[in-house]
C-alpha positions in Angstrom: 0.0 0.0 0.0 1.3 4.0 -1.1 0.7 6.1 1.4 1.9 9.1 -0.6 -0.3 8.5 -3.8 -0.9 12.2 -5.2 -4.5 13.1 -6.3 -3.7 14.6 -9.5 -7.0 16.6 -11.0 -7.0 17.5 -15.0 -6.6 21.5 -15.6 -10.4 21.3 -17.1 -11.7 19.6 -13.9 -9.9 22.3 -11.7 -11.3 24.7 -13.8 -14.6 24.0 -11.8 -13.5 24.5 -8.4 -14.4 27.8 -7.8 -16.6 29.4 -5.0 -19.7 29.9 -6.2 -20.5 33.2 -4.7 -17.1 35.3 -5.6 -15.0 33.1 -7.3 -12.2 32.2 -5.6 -10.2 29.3 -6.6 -7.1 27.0 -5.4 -9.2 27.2 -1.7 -11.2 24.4 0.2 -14.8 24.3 -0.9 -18.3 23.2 0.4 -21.3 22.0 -1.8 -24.4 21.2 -0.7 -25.7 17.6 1.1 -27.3 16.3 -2.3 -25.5 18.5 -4.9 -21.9 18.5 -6.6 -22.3 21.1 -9.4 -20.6 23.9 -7.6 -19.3 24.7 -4.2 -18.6 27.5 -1.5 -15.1 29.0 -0.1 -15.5 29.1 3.8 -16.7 32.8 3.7 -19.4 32.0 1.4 -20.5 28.4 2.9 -20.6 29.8 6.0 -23.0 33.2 4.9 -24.8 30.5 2.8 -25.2 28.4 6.2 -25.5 31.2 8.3 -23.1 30.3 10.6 -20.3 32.1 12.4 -17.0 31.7 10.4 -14.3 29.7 13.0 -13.4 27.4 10.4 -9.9 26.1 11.3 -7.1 26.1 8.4 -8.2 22.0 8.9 -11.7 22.9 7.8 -13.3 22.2 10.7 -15.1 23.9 13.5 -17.3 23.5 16.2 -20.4 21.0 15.7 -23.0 20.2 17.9 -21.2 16.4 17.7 -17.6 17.7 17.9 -15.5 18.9 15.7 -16.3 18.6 12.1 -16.1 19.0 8.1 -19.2 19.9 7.9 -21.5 23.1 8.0 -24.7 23.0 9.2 -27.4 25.2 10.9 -30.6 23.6 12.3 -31.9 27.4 11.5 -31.2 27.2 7.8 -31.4 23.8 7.4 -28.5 24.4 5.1 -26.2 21.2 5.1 -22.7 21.9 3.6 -20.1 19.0 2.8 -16.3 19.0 1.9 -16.5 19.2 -2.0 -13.8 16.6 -3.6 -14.3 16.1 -7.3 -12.9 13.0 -8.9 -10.5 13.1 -12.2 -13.7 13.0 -14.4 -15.7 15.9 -13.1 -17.7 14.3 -11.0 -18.4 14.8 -7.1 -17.4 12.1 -4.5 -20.0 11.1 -1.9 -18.9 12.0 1.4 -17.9 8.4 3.0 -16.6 7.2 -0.6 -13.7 10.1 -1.3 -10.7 8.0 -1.3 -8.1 8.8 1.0 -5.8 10.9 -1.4 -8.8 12.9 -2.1 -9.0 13.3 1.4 -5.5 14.5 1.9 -5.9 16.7 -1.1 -9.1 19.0 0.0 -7.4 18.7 3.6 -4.2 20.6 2.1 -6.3 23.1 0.2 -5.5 26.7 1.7 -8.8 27.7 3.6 -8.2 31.3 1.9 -6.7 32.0 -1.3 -3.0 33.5 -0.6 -2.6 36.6 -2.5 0.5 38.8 -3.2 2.8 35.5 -3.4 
């Protein structure tokens, strides 16, 4: 077994992984419970949710079970999830992203870095 297999997405499939809402890119993103077509930077996701926004550089905060992934508000009834696509566009069901999919949304910056 490889522990250090890299996920490797195709230029067109990265292409997609933009926040919904104001477009940032190369950042971890949220997409809704039942829905992979687009996704949310933790700003957005968490003005989407309508949440406070104490996500950790992880991409976790505070849930009523402990620390989590994922964003939810019993308020809004919004349910966000950690958006991984796999190399053919699609989106990975949350208990089925393999575990270099894991690593790569886990080693997404939570903001995009700007000036570098």
């Amino acid at each position: 077994m490889n522990d250090h297999i890299l996920y490797v997405l195709p230029p067109e499939v990265l292409s997609r992984y933009i926040c919904a809402s104001c477009g940032s890119s190369g950042v971890k993103l949220w997409r809704h419970i039942h829905d992979g077509t687009c996704g949310w930077c933790a700003a957005c996701a968490c003005d989407l949710v309508d949440i406070p926004n104490d996500i950790s550089a992880s991409g976790r905060r505070e849930g009523v079970n402990g620390r989590t992934d994922q964003l939810y508000s019993s308020v809004s009834g919004v349910n966000l999830l950690p958006w991984v696509l796999d190399a053919d566009g699609s989106t990975w069901g949350y208990t089925s992203v393999p575990d270099a999919g894991v690593d790569w949304w886990h080693a997404l910056p939570l903001r995009e870095v700007l000036g570098g």
